[in-house]
C-alpha positions as CSV (number, residue, x, y, z in Angstrom):
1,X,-34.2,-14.3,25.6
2,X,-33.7,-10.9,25.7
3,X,-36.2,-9.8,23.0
4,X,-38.7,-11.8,24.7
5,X,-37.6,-9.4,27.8
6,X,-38.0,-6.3,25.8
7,X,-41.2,-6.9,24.1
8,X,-42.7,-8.0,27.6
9,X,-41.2,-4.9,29.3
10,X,-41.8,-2.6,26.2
11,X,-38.5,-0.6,27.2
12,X,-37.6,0.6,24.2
13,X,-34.9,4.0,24.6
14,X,-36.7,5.7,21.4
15,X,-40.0,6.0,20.2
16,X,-41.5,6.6,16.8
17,X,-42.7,10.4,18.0
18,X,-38.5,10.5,19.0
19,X,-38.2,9.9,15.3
20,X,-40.1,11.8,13.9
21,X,-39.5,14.6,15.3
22,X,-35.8,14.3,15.0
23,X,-36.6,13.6,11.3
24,X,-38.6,17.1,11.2
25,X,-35.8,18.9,13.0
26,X,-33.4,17.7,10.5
27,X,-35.9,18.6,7.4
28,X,-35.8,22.4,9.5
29,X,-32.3,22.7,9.5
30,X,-31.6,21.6,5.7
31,X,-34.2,24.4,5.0
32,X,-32.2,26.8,6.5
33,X,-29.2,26.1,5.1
34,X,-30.5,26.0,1.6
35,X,-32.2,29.4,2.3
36,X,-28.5,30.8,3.7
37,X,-27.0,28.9,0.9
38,X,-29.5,31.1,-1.5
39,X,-28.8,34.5,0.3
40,X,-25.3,34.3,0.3
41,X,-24.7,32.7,-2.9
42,X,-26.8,35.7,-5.0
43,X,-25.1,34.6,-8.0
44,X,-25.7,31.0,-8.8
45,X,-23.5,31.0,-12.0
46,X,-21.5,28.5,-10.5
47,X,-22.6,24.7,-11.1
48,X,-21.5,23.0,-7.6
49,X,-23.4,26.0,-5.7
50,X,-26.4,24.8,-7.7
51,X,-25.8,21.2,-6.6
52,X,-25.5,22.2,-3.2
53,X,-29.1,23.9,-2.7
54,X,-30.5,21.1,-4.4
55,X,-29.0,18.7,-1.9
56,X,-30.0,20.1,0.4
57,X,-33.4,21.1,-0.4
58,X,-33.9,17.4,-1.5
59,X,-32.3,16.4,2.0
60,X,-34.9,18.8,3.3
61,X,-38.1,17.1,1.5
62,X,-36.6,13.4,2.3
63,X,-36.5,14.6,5.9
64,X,-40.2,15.6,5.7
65,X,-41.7,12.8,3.7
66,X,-39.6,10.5,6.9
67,X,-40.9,12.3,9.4
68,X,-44.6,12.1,8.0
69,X,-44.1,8.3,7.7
70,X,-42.7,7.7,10.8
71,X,-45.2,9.6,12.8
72,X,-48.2,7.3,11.4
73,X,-46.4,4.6,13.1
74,X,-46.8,3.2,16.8
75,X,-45.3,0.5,19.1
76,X,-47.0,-2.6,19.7
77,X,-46.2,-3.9,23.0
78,X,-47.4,-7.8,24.0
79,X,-46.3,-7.2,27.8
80,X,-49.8,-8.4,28.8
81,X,-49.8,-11.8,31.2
82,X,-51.9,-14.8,28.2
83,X,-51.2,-12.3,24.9
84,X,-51.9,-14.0,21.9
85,X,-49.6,-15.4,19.4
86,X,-51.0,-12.7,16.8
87,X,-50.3,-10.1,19.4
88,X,-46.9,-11.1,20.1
89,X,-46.1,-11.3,16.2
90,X,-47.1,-7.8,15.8
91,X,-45.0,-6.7,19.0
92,X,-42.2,-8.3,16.8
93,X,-43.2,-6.4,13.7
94,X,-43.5,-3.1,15.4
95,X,-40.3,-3.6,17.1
96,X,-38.6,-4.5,13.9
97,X,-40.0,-1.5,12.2
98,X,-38.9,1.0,15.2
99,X,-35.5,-0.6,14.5
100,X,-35.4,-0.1,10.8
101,X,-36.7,3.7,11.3
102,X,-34.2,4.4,14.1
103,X,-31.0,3.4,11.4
104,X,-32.8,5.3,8.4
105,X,-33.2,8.4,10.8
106,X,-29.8,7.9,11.7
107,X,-28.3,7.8,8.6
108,X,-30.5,10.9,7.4
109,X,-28.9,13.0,10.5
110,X,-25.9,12.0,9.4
111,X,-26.1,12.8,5.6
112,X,-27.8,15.8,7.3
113,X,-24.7,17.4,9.3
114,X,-22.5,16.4,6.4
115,X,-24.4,18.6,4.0
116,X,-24.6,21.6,6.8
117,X,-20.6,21.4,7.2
118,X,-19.9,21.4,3.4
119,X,-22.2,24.3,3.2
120,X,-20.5,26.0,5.7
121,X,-17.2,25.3,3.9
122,X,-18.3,26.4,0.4
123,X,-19.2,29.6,2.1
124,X,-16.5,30.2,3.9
125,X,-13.8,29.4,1.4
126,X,-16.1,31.4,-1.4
127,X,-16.4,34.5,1.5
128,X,-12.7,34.6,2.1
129,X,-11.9,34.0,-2.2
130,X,-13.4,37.3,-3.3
């Protein structure tokens, strides 16, 4: 009863343009922290500091490619008084997809601050070793 309620109110707390752009931000922030990663770690004769800026530059790409494929998406909504069966199925679709998006963005933020604070702790503990 309740995702009848939703699809007919069309309330949804996040948006694909929400998702995208979050996806985008976290794409900015992994570039950034490879390009620190680079400025600070001149020397890249050490194999985990290698692994590192390619984490996170491939955490930076996966970011983009997201946050292109999310923005072709857009909500369906079949809040309309007589919508059709077909409408209503693609409501459903599109609200399944939104859902599906939402977790994947999640778990890319996530994967996203992880890589940012084991950057920062490779740096610092690499800073304060020399």
């Amino acid at each position: 009863m309740t995702t009848l309620f939703i699809f007919a109110m069309c309330a949804f707390p996040t948006t694909f343009e929400d998702l995208w752009r979050f996806a985008a931000f976290c794409g900015i922030v992994l570039i950034i922290t490879t390009c620190v990663i680079v400025w600070r770690k001149r020397s890249l004769k050490h194999p985990g500091s290698t692994i590192l800026i390619g984490a996170t530059l491939a955490g930076s790409i996966w970011s983009f490619v997201l946050a292109d494929i999310t923005s072709r998406n857009y909500l369906i909504c079949a809040g309309v008084p007589g919508a059709s069966a077909d409408l209503i199925r693609q409501s459903e679709e599109s609200a399944h997809t939104l859902l599906v998006f939402q977790a994947v963005v999640a778990a890319t933020a996530m994967l996203t601050l992880l890589l940012v604070l084991i950057s920062v702790l490779v740096l610092y503990f690499t800073t304060n070793n020399r």
